[in-house]
Legacy VTK file of the C-alpha trace (Angstrom):
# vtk DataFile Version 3.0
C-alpha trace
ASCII
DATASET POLYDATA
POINTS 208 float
105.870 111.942 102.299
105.455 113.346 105.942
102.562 111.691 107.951
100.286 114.796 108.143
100.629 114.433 104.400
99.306 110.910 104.351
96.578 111.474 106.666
95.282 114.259 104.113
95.745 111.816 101.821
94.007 109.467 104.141
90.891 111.300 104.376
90.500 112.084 100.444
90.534 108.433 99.619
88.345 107.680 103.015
85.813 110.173 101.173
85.827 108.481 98.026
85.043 104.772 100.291
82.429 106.994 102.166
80.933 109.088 99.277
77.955 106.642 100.149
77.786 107.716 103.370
74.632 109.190 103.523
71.486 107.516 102.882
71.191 108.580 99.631
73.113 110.530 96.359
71.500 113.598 95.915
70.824 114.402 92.501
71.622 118.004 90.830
74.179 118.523 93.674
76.778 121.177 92.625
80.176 119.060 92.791
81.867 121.487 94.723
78.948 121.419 97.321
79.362 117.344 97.071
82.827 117.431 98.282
81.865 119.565 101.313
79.233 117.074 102.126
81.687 114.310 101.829
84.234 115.474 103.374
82.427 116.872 106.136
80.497 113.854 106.554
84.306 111.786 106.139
85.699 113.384 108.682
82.808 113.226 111.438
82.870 109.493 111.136
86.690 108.983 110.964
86.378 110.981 114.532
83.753 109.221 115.571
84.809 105.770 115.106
88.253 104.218 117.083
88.404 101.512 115.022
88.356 103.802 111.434
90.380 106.246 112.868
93.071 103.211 114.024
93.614 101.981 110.804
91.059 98.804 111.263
91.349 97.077 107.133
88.205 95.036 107.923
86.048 97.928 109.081
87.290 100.769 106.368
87.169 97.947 103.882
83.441 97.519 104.575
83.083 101.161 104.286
84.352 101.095 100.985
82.226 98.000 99.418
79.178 99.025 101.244
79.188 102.846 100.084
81.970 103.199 97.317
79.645 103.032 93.966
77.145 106.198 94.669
79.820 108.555 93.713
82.620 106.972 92.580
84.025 105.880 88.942
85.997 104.113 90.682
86.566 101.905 87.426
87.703 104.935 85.227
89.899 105.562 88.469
91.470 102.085 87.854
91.350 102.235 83.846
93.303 105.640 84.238
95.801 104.048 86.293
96.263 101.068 84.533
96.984 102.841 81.199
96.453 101.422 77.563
97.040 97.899 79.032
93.554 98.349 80.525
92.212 98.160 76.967
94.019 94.891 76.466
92.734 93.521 79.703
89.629 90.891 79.992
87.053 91.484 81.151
88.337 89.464 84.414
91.513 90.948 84.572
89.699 94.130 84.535
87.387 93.255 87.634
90.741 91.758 89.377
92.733 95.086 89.211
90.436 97.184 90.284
89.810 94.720 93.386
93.007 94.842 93.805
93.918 98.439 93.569
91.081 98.940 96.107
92.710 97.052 98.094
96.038 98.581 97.461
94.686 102.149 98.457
93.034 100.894 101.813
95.889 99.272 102.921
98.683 102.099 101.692
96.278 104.640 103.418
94.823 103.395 106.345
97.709 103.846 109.215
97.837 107.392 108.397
94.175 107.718 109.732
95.247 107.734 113.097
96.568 111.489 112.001
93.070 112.434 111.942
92.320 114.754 114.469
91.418 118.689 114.713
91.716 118.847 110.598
88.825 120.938 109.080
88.211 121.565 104.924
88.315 124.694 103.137
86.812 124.894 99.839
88.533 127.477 97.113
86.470 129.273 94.955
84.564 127.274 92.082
85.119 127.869 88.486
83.211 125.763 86.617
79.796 126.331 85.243
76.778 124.554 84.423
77.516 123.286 80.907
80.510 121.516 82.652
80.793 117.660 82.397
84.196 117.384 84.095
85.431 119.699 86.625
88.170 120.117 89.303
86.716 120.729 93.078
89.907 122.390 94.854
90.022 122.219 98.643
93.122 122.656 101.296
93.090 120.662 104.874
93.667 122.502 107.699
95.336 121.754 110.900
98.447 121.520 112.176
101.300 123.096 110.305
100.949 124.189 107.124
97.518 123.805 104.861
97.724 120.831 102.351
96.204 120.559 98.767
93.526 118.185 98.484
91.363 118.612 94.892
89.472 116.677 92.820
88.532 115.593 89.729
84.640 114.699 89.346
82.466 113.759 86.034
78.988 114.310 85.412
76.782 111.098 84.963
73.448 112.030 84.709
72.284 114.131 87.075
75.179 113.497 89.374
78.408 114.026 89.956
81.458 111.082 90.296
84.656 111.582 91.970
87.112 109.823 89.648
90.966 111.188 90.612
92.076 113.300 93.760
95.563 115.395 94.066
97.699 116.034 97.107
99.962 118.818 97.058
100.225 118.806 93.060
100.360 115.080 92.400
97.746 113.378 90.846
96.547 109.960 92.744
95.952 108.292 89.366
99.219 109.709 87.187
101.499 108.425 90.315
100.481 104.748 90.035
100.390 104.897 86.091
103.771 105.564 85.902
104.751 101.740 88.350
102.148 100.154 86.571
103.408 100.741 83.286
106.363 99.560 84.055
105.300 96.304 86.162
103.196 95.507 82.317
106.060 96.175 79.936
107.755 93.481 82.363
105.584 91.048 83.296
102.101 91.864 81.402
98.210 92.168 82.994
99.059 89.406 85.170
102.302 90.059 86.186
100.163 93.278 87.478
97.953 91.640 89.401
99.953 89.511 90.876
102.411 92.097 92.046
99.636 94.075 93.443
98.212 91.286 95.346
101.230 90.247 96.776
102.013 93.759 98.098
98.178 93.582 99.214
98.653 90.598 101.513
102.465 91.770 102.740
100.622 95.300 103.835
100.702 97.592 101.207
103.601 100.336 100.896
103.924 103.840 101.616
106.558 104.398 99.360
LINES 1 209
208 0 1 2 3 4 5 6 7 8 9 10 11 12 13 14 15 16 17 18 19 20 21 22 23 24 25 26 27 28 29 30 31 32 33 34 35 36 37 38 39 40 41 42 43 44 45 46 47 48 49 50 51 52 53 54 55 56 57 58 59 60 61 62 63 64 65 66 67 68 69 70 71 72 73 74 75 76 77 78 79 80 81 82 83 84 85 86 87 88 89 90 91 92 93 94 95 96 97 98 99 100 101 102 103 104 105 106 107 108 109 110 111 112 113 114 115 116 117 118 119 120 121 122 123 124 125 126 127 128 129 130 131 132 133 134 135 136 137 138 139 140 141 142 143 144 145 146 147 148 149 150 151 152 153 154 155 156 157 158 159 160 161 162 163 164 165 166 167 168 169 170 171 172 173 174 175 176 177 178 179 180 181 182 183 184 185 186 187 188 189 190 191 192 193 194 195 196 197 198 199 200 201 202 203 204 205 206 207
């Protein structure tokens, strides 16, 4: 991947730690009008802030446990990722990999925020309708170069509406990962997982 590609990247997982960013979620929000407001809101404080914007693990992972569960599934993001072995998982192992993935998507992510500069979001037209309880929110980044795919994949609960997958540039966030971590638990199992994840956690994370 190019770097302007990660930082678009970047700022769709940075709106998923930040979907709490405001003071509160705002119930009977249309999703499409919920990704504007996040990513709006994303990219205002990844400008405002040197320490966001330079890639600072401690600060954007405080972002992400402070504001992360308003609008986030982020445990059908993990479950999705994990495949059928997340069925098989405890109930610890299940809390473990999705701390760990967290952590995984902070630290793949969070160099390319320095990227982050003149990049506004334009939201394509809206298809979905009101008896919808799963929808796709398409947007494109623009900046530099050429515009990149950034959409999303949201679920109603309740009133509102949870972010739960993102795509860049026709690849699915969620479908990349199955496909390693399928392979790292027909090798080594649920904890063979974790423990490969939380060793590339404390080496840095990859961008590969």
């Amino acid at each position: 991947m190019q770097r302007r590609i990660f930082a678009a990247v970047c700022g769709g997982l940075i709106a998923l730690a930040s979907a709490g960013f405001s003071t509160q979620v705002l119930a009977d929000e249309a999703p499409d009008a919920l990704v504007m407001r996040l990513s709006n809101e994303t990219l205002a404080a990844i400008k405002a802030d040197p320490s966001i914007k330079g890639g600072d693990i401690a600060k954007i992972s405080a972002l992400v446990d402070s504001k992360v569960m308003p609008n986030v599934n982020f445990q059908r993001m993990t479950a999705s990722a994990v495949g059928r072995g997340w069925r098989e998982a405890t109930p610890d192992q299940q809390k473990r990999l999705q701390e760990e993935f967290k952590t995984l998507l902070i630290r793949t992510y969070s160099g390319a925020l320095a990227q982050v500069s003149d990049q506004t979001i334009n939201l394509k037209p809206f298809r979905g309708s009101a008896d919808d309880k799963e929808v796709v929110v398409r947007t494109e980044v623009r900046g530099r170069g050429n515009p990149i795919q950034l959409d999303y994949r949201l679920e109603k609960a309740g009133a509102t509406w949870k972010i739960y997958d993102l795509n860049v540039l026709g690849v699915w966030l969620v479908e990349t990962y199955r496909a390693q971590f399928a392979a790292e638990i027909n090798a080594k199992g649920i904890d063979g997982l974790i423990a490969t994840l939380a060793a590339r956690n404390k080496s840095g994370g990859s961008q590969g």
